[in-house]
N, C-alpha and C positions, 0 to 999 in steps of 0.2 A: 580307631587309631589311624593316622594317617602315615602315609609316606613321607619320609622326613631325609635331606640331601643334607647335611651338615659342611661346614663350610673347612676349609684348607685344612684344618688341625685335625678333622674330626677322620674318625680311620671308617666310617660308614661312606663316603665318597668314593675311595677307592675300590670298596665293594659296589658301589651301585654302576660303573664304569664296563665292568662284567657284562652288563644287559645289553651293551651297544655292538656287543661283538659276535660276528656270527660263533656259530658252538664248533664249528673245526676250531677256531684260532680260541674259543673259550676251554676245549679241550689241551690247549699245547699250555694254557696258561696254569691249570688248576693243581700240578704238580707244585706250583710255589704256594696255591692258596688254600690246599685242598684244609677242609673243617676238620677238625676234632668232634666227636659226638658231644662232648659235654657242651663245645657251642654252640651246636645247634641248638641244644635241649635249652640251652639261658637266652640264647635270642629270639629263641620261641619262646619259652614260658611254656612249652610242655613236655612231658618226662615220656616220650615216644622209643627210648631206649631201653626198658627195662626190664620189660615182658610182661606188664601185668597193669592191672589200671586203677589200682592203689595211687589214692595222691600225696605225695610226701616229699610235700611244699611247692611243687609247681604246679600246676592243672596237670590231671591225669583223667582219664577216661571216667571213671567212678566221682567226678566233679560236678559231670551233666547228671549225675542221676537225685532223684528220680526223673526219669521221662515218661512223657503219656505217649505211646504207641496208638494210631489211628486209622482206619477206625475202630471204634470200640462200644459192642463186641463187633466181635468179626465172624463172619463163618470162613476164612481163607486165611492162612498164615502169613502173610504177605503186606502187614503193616506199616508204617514208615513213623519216626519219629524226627521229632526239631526242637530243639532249645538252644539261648545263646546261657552262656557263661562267660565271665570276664573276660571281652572281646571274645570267644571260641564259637562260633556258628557251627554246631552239634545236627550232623543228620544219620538217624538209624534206620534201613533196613531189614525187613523179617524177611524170611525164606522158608520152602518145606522143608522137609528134612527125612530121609532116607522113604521118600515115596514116588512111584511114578507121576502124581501128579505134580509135582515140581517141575516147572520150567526149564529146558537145557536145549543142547544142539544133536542135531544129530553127528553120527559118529562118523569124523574126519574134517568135520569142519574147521576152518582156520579163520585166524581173527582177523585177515585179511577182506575175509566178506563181507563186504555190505550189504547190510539187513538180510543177516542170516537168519533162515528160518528158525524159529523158535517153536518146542513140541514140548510133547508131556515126557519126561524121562528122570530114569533114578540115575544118579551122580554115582561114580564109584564112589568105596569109604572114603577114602581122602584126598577128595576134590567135592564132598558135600558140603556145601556150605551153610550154613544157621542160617547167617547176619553177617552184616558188613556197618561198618561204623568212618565217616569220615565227619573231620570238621577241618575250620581252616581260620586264621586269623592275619593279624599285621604286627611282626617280632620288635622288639626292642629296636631293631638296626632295618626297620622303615620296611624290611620284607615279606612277603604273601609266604606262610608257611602251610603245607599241607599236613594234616594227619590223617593217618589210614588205621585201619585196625580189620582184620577175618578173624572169623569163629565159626570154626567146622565143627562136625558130630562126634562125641566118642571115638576114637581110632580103635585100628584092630590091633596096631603094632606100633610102639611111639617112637619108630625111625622114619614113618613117613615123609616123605616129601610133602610139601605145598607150594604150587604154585595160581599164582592170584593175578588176574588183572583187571584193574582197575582202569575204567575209561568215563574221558569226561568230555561229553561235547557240547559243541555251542551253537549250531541248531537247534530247529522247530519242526521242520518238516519230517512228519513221522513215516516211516517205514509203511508202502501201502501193499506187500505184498501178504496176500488171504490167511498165508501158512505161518504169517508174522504176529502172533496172537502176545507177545512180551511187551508191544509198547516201545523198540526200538525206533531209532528218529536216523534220517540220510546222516551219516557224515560228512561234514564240512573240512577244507584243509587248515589243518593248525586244531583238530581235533586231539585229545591225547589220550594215551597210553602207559599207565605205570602198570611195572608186572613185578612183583614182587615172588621170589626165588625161594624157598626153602629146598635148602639139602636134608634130609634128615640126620643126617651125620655131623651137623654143627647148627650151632644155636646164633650166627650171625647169616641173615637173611641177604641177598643180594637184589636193589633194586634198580632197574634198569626203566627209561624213557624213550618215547617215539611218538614221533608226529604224524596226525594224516594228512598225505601231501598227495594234489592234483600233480604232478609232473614230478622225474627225476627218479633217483634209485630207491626202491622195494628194500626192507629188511628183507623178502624175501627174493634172491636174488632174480630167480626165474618168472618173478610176478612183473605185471607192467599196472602203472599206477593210473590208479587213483589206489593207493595203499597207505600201510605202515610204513614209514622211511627208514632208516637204520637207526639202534636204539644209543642211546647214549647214556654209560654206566653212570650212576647216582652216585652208589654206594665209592666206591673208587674214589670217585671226584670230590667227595668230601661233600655234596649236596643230600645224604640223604643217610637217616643211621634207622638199623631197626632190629625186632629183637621176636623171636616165640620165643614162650615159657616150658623149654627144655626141660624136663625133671622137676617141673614143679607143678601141682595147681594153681588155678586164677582166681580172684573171685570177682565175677561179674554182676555188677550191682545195674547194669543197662537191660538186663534178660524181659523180654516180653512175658506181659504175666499172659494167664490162660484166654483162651479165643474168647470167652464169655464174661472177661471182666468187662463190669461197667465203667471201669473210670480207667482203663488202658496204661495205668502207673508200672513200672517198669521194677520188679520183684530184683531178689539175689540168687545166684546160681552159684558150682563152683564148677569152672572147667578144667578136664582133666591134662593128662600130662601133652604138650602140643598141641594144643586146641587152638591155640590164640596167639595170632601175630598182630605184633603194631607197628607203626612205621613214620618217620617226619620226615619232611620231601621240602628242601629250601625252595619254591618255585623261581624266586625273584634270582638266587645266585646261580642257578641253572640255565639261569636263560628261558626258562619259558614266558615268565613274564619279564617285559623289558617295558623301558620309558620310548618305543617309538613306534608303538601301538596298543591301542584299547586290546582286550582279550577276554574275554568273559565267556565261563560255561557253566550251564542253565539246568543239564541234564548228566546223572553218573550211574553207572551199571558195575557190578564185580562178575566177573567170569571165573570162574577155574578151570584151570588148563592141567592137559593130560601130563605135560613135561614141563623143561628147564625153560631157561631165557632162550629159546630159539620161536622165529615165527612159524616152522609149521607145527608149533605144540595145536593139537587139537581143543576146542573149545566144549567144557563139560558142562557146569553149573550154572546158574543165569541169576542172579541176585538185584532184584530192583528192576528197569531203572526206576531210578527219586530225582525231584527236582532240586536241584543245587541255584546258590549265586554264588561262583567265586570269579571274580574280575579283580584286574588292576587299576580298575577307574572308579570315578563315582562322577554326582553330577552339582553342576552349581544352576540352581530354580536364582532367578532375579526376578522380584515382585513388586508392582505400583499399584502404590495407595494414593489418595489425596483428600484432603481436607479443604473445601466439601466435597463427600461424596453421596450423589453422584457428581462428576465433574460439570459445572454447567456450560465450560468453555470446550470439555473433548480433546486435550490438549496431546500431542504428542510429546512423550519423553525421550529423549537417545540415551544410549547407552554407549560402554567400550567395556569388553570382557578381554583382559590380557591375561600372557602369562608372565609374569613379573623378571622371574629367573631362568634362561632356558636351561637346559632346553624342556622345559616342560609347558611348550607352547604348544602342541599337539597337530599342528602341523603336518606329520607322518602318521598322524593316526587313523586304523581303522575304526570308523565308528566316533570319533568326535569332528569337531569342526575347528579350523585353521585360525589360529588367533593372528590377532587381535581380531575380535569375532565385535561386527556393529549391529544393533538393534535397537526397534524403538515399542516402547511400551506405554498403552493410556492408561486410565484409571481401571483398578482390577484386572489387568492384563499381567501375565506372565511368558518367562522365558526360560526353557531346559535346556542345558549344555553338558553334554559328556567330555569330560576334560579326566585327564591322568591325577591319579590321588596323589596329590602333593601339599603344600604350604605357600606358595607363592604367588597368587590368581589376586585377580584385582578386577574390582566393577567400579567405573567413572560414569557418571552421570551426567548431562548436560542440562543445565536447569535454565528453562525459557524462560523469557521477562513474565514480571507477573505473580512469577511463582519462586518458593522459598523453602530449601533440600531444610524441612526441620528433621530428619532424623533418617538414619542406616543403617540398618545392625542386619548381622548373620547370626543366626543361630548357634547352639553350640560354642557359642560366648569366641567366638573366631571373627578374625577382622579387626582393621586399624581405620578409623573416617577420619579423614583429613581433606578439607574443603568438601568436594563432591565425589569423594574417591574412596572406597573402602577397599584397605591391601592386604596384604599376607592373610589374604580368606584362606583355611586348610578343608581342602576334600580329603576325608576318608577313603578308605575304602568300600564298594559295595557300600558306599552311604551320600545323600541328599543331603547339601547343606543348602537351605534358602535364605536368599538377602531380600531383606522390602525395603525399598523406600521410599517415604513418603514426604510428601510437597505440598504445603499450604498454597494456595492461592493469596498473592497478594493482594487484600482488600481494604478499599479507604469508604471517606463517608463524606457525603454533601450537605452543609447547610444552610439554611436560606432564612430570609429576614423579612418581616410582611410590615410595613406600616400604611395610614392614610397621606393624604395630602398636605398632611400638620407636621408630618413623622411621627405618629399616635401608632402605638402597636395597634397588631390588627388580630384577635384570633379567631380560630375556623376557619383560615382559608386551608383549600385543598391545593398540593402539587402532586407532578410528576418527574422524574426524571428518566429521560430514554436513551437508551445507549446507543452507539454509532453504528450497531450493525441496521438500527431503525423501528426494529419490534420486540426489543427486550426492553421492558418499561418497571421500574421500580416505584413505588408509591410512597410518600412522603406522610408522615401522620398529620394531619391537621395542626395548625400554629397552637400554640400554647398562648396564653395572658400576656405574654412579654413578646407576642409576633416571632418567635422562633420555630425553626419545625426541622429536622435533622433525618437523611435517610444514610443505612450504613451497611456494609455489605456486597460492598459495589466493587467491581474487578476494574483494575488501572484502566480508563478507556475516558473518552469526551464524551459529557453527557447535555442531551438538551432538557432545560429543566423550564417547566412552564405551569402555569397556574391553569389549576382543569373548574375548578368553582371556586367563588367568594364568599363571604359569608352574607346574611341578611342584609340589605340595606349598601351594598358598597358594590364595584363595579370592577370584575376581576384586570389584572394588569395584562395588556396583551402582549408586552414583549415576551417575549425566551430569550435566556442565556445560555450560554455555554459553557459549563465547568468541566474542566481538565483534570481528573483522579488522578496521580502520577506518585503518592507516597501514600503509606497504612496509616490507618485512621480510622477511631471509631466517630460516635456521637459523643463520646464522654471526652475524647482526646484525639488533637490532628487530625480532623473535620474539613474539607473544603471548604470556604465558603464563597458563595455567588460574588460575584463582583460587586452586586449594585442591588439596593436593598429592589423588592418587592411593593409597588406602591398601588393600592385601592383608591378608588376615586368614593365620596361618601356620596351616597344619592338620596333626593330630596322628592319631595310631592307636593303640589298646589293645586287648588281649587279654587279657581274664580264664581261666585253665582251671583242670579241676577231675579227680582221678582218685583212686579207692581205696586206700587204702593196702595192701591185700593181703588185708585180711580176706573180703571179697566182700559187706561188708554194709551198706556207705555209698554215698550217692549226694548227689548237686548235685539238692537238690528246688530252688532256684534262682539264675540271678543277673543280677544289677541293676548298672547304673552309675548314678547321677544325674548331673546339670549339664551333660551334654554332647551336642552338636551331633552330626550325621554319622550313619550309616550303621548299621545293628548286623545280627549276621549270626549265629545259636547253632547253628550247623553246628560239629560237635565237630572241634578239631582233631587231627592224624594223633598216637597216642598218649596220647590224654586222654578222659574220660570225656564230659566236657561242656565246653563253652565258650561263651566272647560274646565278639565282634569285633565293635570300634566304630571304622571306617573318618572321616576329614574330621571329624575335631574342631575346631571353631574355636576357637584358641587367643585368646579378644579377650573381657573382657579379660585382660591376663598381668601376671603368670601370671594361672595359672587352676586349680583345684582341683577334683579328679575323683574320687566315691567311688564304689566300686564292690563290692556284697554278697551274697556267697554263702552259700544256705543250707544246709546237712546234715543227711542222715535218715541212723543215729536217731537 
């Protein structure tokens, strides 16, 4: 699903305006805009307020199931699963559950830390965590929504508190310290942070946001940063509703079946009273993601912490991390084909990648590149562009002499081709949409004409045609019955076109022409043809001889032909005294008259 801006009437414009404002002056605004949960729950398309992951009618949590949890079996509890559902990109992780070897912090640690040491420890009761459940999609009104869901162990007492946090970042570079055995990665700024609140004394969950920021003020005030920045209330602002199942059982149809299944499908469980919170997080009307930069995180962890929405709650539980994509971008692939391939010319293509409507020109963006973005692409060449998920992008083509845009399409049945230009391309989200296009070569065909010196067709001559760059040479097939002979195939360009052999008996033409391919054309249709036909000279043989009449006293003192061409050869032939063989006589012009004089002694 993509990001969609709708134009002056549409009430989603006004909402996507939000994104361009920093969150102090996003905060003074959300008292006029603040959501209702029900719209959230219809502009997402999923039922994140109800405590329970029963689906009844929108996507609920029990929509992804079954999942295969992997790997399977396992000897470690510590699985991960992934499925989409109607647009919903579904990821579970497993965790231990009420044993020391479960992963956690140690005791006082704050989420403050950068790559906190990770050790073996038991979680108190409730801040054990199972499982943690997120996915994420793009809402009816163009927005990134989050879903969250915890699943702790049994309580001891169903007033507990739970608090949760969830962080998601968008580094690589993992955590190198010895004691860091959890698979934490550096934080980068613009990392985040949801911490989701349970009181145990009411069943409306409080969720609160924070960024990691290199410079400026600490949520915790006495910290200096590289930190948590100050958080900004969800739930309040109307960006985030959520719900545990207070006084009720769940039924969890996502549950990891046993370490030793072989096919890792994901069982039913019923969890008890307070086990399971869920949570939808508008990211887009929050301002986290916005249209004036790329944002994508790659990696997500859940934490439990020992208290409320403050930062020095201490950090308990360690759930994951699992590899995520959720971004606000996606990418446009522009691809060249051509017909023939391989290209025999190597031709270069240009391109223009716009963004049609700003501002989602990307311009301000981290991580894509400044439109109108120029490149050029040959045969089997591609190009990848990170551009913000929208409807508006356009790739123009510039199509060299020669060559002919037969065809443009994008995937995803997206895109309008109009001349050399395909518009309103739509990037999804966290989705590749690729354009080809592909370019015949404009190609024509030469034909040529053989006759003799009568205008008598000629056939079996051989040509050639060579092209201007001087050693690209095309071969012409031998003339047919009617002196004709066609070569096709030929790239717009002036060709020298020459006879390379004759046939038997004739005397090949030694001019060359020049033909100029300049329109398509086969052999069967729009053919070149040579200016001036192809003319064979016919060649002839004589034999003069000469022998005694018997008396023993005469002889051939010589002999002579005049006017003729070819070959002469006065080797006597078998029976004769003397002779002249005159081999390749050009019969041109014809006739033609041949004397030939023999002298006698005495």
């Amino acid at each position: 699903m993509a990001t969609r801006i709708l134009g002056p009437t549409g009430g989603r414009r006004r909402r996507r305006l939000l994104l361009l404002l920093p969150l102090a002056a996003l905060a003074a605004l959300v008292l006029g805009l603040t959501a209702a949960s029900g719209s959230i729950d219809s502009a997402s398309g999923f039922e994140g307020d109800d405590g329970n992951l029963i689906t009844n009618g929108a996507t609920d949590w029990n929509s992804f199931a079954p999942v295969n949890y992997l790997p399977s079996p396992s000897t470690t509890p510590t699985r991960t699963a992934d499925k989409v559902v109607s647009g919903f990109t579904f990821k579970g992780l497993e965790d231990w559950q009420a044993t020391t070897s479960d992963n956690g912090f140690a005791g006082g640690t704050k989420q403050d830390k950068n790559c906190a040491s990770v050790i073996g420890t038991k979680a108190p009761n409730k801040d054990d965590l199972k499982r943690i459940y997120i996915a994420h999609n793009t809402g009816s009104d163009g927005h990134i929504y989050l879903e969250l869901a915890w699943v702790r162990i049994p309580q001891n007492t169903t007033s507990a508190s739970a608090h949760v946090g969830f962080e998601f970042n968008q580094g690589t570079t993992p955590c190198s310290s010895p004691t860091n055995p959890g698979g934490l990665v550096q934080r980068t700024a613009g990392d985040l942070l949801i911490v989701y609140d349970f009181a145990g004394s009411t069943s409306t969950p409080i969720l609160t946001v924070r960024k990691w920021v290199a410079s400026g003020t600490c949520e915790i005030s006495s910290d200096t940063a590289p930190c948590w920045g100050p958080a900004q209330d969800l739930t309040s602002s109307g960006f985030a509703v959520a719900k545990v199942n207070v006084g009720s059982t769940a039924s969890d149809a996502l549950t990891p079946p046993a370490l030793n299944s072989t096919t890792g499908a994901s069982t039913t469980s019923t969890l008890g009273d307070s086990e399971f919170g869920e949570a939808t997080v508008d990211l887009s009307g929050a301002g986290i993601f916005d249209n004036t930069k790329c944002t994508s995180f790659g990696q997500a962890e859940g934490v439990s912490r020992s208290s409320g929405n403050s930062g020095q709650a201490a950090m308990e539980d360690l759930v994951g991390p699992g590899k995520i994509s959720i971004t606000n971008c996606g990418k446009i692939v522009v691809k060249k084909v051509t017909v023939p391939s391989p290209d025999p010319t190597d031709t270069s293509f240009s391109y223009s990648l716009t963004g049609d409507n700003p501002p989602n020109t990307g311009a301000a963006g981290t991580g894509t590149t400044a439109l109108p973005k120029s490149f050029s692409l040959k045969n089997g060449g591609s190009d990848s562009t990170t551009v913000f998920a929208a409807t508006d992008y356009g790739v123009e083509e510039t199509v060299p002499a020669n060559w002919s845009l037969t065809s443009a399409t994008c995937d995803n049945n997206t895109g309008t081709l109009s001349g050399s230009k395909i518009s309103n391309i739509t990037v999804a989200v966290d989705t590749t949409t690729t354009c080809t296009f592909k370019n015949t070569l404009q190609e024509g065909a030469i034909s040529i004409h053989k006759v003799d010196t009568k205008g008598n067709a000629v056939a079996g001559a051989s040509f050639t045609a060579t092209a201007s760059d001087g050693t690209t040479v095309y071969n012409f097939p031998d003339t047919d019955s009617s002196g004709n002979a066609c070569v096709a195939d030929l790239p717009f360009d002036t060709y020298t076109v020459v006879e390379t052999a004759a046939p038997t008996g004739y005397l090949a033409d030694a001019n060359s022409q020049q033909v100029t391919v300049s329109s398509a054309g086969t052999c069967d249709s729009g053919a070149t043809p040579a200016a001036n036909d192809f003319v064979d000279v016919p060649l002839s043989d004589i034999q003069v001889n000469f022998k005694d009449g018997g008396s023993g006293k005469t002889s051939a003192t010589s002999i002579t032909c005049d006017n003729t061409t070819g070959t002469s050869d006065t080797t006597a032939a078998s029976g004769w005294d003397s002779s002249l063989s005159v081999t390749g006589i050009e019969v041109n012009p014809s006739p033609t008259t041949v004397k030939c004089t023999i002298v006698i002694d005495p």
